[in-house]
C-alpha positions in Angstrom: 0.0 0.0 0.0 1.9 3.4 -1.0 1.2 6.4 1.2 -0.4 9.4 -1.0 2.0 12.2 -0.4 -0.1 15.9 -1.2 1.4 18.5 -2.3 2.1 21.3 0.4 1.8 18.9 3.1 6.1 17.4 2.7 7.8 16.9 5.9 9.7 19.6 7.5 13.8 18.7 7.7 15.1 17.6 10.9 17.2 21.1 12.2 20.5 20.6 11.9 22.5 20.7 15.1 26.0 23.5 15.3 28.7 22.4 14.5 31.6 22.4 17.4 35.5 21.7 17.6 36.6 18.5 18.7 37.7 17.5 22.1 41.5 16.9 20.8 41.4 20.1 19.0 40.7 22.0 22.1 42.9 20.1 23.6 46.0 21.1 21.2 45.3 24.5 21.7 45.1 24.5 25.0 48.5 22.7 25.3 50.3 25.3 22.7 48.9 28.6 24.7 50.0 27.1 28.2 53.3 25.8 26.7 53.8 29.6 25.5 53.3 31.3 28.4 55.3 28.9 30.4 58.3 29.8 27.9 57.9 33.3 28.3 57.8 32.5 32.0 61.3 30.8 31.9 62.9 32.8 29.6 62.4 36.0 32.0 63.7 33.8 34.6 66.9 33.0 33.2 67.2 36.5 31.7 66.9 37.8 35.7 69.3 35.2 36.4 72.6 35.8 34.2 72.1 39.3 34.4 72.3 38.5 38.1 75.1 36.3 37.4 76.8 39.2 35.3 76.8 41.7 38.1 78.3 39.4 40.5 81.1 38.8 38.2 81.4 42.9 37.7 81.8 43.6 41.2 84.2 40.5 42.0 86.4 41.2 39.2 86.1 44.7 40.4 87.1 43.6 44.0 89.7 41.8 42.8 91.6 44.1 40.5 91.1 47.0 43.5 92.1 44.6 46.0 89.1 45.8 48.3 89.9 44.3 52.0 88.4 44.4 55.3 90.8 47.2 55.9 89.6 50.2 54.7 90.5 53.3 52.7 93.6 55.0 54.0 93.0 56.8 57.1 90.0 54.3 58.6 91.0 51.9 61.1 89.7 48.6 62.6 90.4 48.9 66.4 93.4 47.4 68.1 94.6 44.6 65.9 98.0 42.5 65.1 99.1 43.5 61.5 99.5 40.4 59.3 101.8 40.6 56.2 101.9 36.7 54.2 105.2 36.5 52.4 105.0 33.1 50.7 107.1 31.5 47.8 110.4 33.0 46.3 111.7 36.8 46.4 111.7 37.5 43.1 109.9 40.6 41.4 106.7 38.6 41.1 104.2 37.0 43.8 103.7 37.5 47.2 107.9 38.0 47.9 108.6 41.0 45.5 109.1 44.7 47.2 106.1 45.8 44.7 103.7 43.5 47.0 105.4 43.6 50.6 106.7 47.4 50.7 102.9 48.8 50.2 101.4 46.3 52.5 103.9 46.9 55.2 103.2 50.9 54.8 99.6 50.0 55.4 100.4 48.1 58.6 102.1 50.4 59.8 100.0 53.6 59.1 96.9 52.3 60.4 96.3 53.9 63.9 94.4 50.8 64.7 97.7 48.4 64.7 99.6 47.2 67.2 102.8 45.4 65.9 103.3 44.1 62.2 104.1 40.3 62.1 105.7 39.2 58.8 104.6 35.7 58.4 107.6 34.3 56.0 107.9 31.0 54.1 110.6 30.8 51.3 114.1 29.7 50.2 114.7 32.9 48.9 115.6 34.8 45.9 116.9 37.9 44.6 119.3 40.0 46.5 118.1 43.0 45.4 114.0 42.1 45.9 115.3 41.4 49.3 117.2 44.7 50.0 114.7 46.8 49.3 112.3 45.2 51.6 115.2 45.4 54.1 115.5 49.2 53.4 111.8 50.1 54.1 111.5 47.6 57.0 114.3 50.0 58.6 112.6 53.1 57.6 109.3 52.5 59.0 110.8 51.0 62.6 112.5 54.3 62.6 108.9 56.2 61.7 107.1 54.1 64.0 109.2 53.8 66.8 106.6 52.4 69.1 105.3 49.5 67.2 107.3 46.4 66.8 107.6 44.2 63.4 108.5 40.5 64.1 108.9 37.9 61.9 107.2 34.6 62.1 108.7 31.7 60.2 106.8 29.0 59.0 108.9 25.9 57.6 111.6 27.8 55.9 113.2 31.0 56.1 117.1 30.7 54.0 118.9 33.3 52.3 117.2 35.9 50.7 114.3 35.4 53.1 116.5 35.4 56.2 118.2 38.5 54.7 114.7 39.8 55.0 114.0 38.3 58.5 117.1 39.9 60.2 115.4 43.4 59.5 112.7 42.8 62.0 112.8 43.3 66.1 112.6 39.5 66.7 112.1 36.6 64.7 109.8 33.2 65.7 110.4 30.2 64.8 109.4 26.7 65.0 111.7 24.0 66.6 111.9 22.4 62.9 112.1 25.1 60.7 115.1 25.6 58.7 117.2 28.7 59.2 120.0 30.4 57.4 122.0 30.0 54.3 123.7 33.0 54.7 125.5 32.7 51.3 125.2 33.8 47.5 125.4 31.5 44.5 125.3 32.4 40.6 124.3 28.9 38.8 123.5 28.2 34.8 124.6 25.5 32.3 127.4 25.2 30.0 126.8 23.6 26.6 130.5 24.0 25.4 131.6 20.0 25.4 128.3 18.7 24.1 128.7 21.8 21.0 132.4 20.4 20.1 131.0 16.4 20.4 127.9 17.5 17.9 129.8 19.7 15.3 127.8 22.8 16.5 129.6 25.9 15.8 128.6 29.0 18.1 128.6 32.3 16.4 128.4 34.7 18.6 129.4 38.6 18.1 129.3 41.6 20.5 130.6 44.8 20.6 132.6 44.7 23.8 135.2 42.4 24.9 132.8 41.5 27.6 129.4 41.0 26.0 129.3 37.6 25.9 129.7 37.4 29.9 128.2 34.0 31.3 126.9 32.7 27.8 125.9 29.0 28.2 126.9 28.1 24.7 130.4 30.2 25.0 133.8 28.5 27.6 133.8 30.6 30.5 137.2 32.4 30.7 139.2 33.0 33.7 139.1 36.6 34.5 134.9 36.0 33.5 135.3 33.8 36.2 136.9 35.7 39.3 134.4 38.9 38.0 131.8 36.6 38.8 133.0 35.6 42.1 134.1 39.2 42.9 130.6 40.4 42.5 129.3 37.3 44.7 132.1 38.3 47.3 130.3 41.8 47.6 127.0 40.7 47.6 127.6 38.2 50.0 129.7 40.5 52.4 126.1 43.4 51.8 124.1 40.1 53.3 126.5 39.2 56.5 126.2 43.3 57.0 122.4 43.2 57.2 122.5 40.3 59.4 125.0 41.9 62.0 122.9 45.1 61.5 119.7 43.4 62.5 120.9 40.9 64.9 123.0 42.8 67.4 124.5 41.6 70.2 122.4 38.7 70.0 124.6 37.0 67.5 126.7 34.3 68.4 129.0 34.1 65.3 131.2 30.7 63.9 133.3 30.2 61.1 130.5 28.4 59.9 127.8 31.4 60.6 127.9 32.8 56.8 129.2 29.8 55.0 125.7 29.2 53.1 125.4 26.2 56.0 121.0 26.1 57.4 120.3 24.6 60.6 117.0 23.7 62.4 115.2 26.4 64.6 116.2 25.3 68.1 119.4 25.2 66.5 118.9 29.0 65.5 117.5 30.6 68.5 121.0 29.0 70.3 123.3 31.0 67.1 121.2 34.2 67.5 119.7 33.5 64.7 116.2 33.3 66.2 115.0 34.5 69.0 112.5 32.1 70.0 109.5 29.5 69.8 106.0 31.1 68.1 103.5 30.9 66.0 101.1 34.5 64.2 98.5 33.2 66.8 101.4 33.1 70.1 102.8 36.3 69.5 99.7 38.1 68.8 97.9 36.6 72.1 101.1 36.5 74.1 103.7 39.1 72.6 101.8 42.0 70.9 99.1 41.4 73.4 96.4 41.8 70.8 94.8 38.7 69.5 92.4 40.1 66.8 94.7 40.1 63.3 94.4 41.8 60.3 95.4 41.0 57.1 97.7 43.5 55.2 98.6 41.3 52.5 98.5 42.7 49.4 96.9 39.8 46.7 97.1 39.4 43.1 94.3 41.0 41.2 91.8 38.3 39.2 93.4 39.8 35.7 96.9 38.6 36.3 95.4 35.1 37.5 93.5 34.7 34.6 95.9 35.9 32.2 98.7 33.1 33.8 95.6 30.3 33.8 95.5 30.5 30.2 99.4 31.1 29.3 99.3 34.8 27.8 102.7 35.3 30.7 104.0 32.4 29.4 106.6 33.9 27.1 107.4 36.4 29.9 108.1 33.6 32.0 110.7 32.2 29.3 112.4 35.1 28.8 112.8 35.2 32.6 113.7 31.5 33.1 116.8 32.3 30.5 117.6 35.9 32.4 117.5 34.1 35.9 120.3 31.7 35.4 123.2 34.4 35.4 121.6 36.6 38.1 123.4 36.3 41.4 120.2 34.7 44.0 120.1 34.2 47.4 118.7 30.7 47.9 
């Protein structure tokens, strides 16, 4: 039976329902707008973070370069204190041993109001006579400035030559029972390459302008009268060392053939030459000598340029040059 369909009376279409996004396309969006903002987030983070990181840098390279300390500007002072100067390594015209570091800290220790005494605290086998003797020369000055406050040394394991020539400018020098003391002596050392040259068919051409010129060159035979120039000039130095010593020491020198023969001995041994004059430590003779147990340090450290610049080699031809120059220089050590 078929259904008689009039005209005008035709169904009305179902309405048709709106259309709407997907569940995983909301879900995508959502993800990309949240995983925006959270790297905008971060990103201002870390920028707040190495510019923090940059500013810290700035101020301890500044610190560093300046040498700020706990001291002060010239003319402040920290109370009653012990004045501490570190003197560690060789006395050469680098590091903590060279006049350019010691002289300016030891001027600082002793112009501050605030300090008491100055205690060098010294550990070194020496070095150059001439690093030394200027220390010497200011060490003298400023004891004659200062009248009232004392500079001792304090020696740590070792204290020889150049750094005993040192020592004997203070009032009184500590030791310990096993540090070693002395070497009163000069020495010139180097190489000579002269046999090895004639054995290899190496021919040395050397030229100079000056009879002389060639004084102490490895590669050239050492003449005689080169020879007793040398040890002339060793002579003097040697006899400008015993001088300082006598100078400093005084009466309290108890002198053998064997005083200034380049001979060390242990510090017990010392203190019964005159050599020492007794048992301490920077603690000891700030508590129980200088009577002033709070200590400064005076020491005047290496800026964070010249550390960097020898971490990565850039003094490395410097120190070359200087290795080659240091074998004909007269050294206390």
């Amino acid at each position: 039976m078929s259904d008689n369909i009039e005209p005008g009376n035709t169904p009305a279409p179902a309405p048709k329902q709106p259309v709407q996004a997907s569940n995983w396309e909301r879900e995508v969006l959502e993800k990309l707008v949240f995983a925006t903002l959270k790297e905008q987030k971060a990103s201002r983070r870390w920028g707040i973070f190495f510019k923090a990181v940059t500013l810290l840098v700035i101020v301890f390279a500044l610190s560093a370069y300046f040498d700020f300390s706990w001291t002060g500007s010239d003319g402040e002072t920290l109370g009653r204190h012990t004045a501490l100067i570190e003197v560690e390594g060789a006395i050469d015209s680098e590091g903590s041993g060279s006049a350019a570091v010691v002289i300016p800290a030891l001027n600082k220790a002793f112009s501050d109001s605030g300090s008491v005494a100055v205690v060098l605290h010294i550990n070194s086998p020496g070095g150059s006579p001439v690093q030394a003797g200027m220390i010497v020369d200011e060490m003298v000055r400023l004891r004659k400035g200062y009248p009232g406050k004392p500079l001792y040394v304090v020696v740590d394991e070792i204290c020889a030559s150049g750094c005993y020539y040192i020592a004997a400018g203070a009032d009184r020098i500590y030791v310990n029972k096993a540090s070693i003391i002395g070497s009163i002596g000069v020495l010139m050392d180097g190489f000579g390459f002269t046999g090895i040259m004639e054995k290899l068919g190496v021919e040395r051409r050397l030229l100079t302008a000056g009879e002389n010129k060639g004084f102490m060159d490895p590669f050239s035979p050492l003449t005689e009268k080169h020879k007793q120039h040398a040890q002339a000039m060793l002579n003097e130095i040697h006899e400008q060392f015993i001088q300082v010593v006598r100078d400093g020491r005084g009466k309290r020198l108890k002198e053998t053939p064997d005083m200034f023969s380049g001979l060390f001995w242990t510090g017990a041994h010392a203190i019964d030459m005159g050599l020492a004059d007794a048992y301490g430590t920077v603690d000891s003779v700030a508590r129980d000598v200088v009577k002033a147990e709070d200590i400064v340090d005076y020491t005047q450290h290496e800026g964070l340029p010249e550390r960097v610049l020898k971490k990565f080699g850039a003094a490395m031809g410097a120190g070359a040059m200087k290795s080659a120059v240091d074998t004909v220089k007269p050294s206390l050590r």
